[in-house]
SEMARRO-860686 format. One record per residue (C-alpha): x, y negated, z negated. Coordinates in steps of 0.05 Angstrom, whole numbers, plus 5000, padded with zeros to 4 digits. Each point is the difference from the previous one (the first is absolute). Layout:
N
XYZ;...
//
This chain:
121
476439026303;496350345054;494550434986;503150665011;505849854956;494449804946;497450715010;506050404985;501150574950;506349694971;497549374992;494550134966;503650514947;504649344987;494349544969;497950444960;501150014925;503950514967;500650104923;505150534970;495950594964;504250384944;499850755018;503850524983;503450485045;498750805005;506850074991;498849854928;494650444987;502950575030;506749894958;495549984943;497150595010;506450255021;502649874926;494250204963;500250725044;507750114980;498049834922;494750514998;505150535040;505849814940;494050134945;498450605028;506850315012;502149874927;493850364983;500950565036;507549964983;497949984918;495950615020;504750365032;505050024941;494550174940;497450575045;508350205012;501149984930;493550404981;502050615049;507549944972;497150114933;495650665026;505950195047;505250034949;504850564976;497050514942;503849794934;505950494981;497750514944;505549784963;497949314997;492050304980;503050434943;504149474972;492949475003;497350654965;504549934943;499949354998;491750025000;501050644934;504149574967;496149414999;494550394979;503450394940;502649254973;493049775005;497550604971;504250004943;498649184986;492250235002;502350514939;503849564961;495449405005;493950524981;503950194936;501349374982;492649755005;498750674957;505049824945;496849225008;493250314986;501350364951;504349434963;493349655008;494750464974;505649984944;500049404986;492249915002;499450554951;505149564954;496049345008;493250374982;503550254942;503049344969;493549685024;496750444954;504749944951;499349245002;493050044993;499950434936;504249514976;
//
């Protein structure tokens, strides 16, 4: 070979060794981040979404029509009712812890006196 041949670029880059490195592409990276971006976006819009339907259903609840008067007289009733029933349970379970009571102090009074009565005995 002659000595300027020896000297050029292209033969020199064609002795050299060359070894294949593993790397990665950006491409990857990017789509990664890419997917990881769009996962947090879902999150947050089913968040917000969620959100957006308890605060919907709390203003429909302090938005909504007055009750009829009808429908608060009859719950009126309804409430007296209940409250006469109970009233009268109260009563009739008060008289019959009376009448229990006194069947008891009754019946004590009977015991001391055949206790006594055994005793003289």
């Amino acid at each position: 070979m002659r000595k300027v041949d020896s000297k050029r670029r292209s033969l020199q880059l064609t002795r050299q060794s060359y070894a294949l490195t593993p790397r990665r592409g950006a491409g990857i990276w990017i789509g990664v981040g890419a997917a990881v971006c769009a996962a947090l976006a879902l999150g947050a819009a089913g968040f917000a979404l969620k959100r957006s339907h308890e605060d919907v259903r709390k203003l429909d609840a302090l938005c909504a029509p007055p009750v009829s008067e009808q429908k608060l007289r009859d719950e009126l009733a309804h409430a007296r009712l209940a409250l006469e029933q109970e009233a009268a349970t109260r009563t009739s379970l008060e008289q019959r812890v009376s009448q229990a009571a006194a069947e008891n102090a009754r019946l004590q009074t009977d015991l001391a006196f055949l206790r006594q009565q055994h005793k003289s005995d």
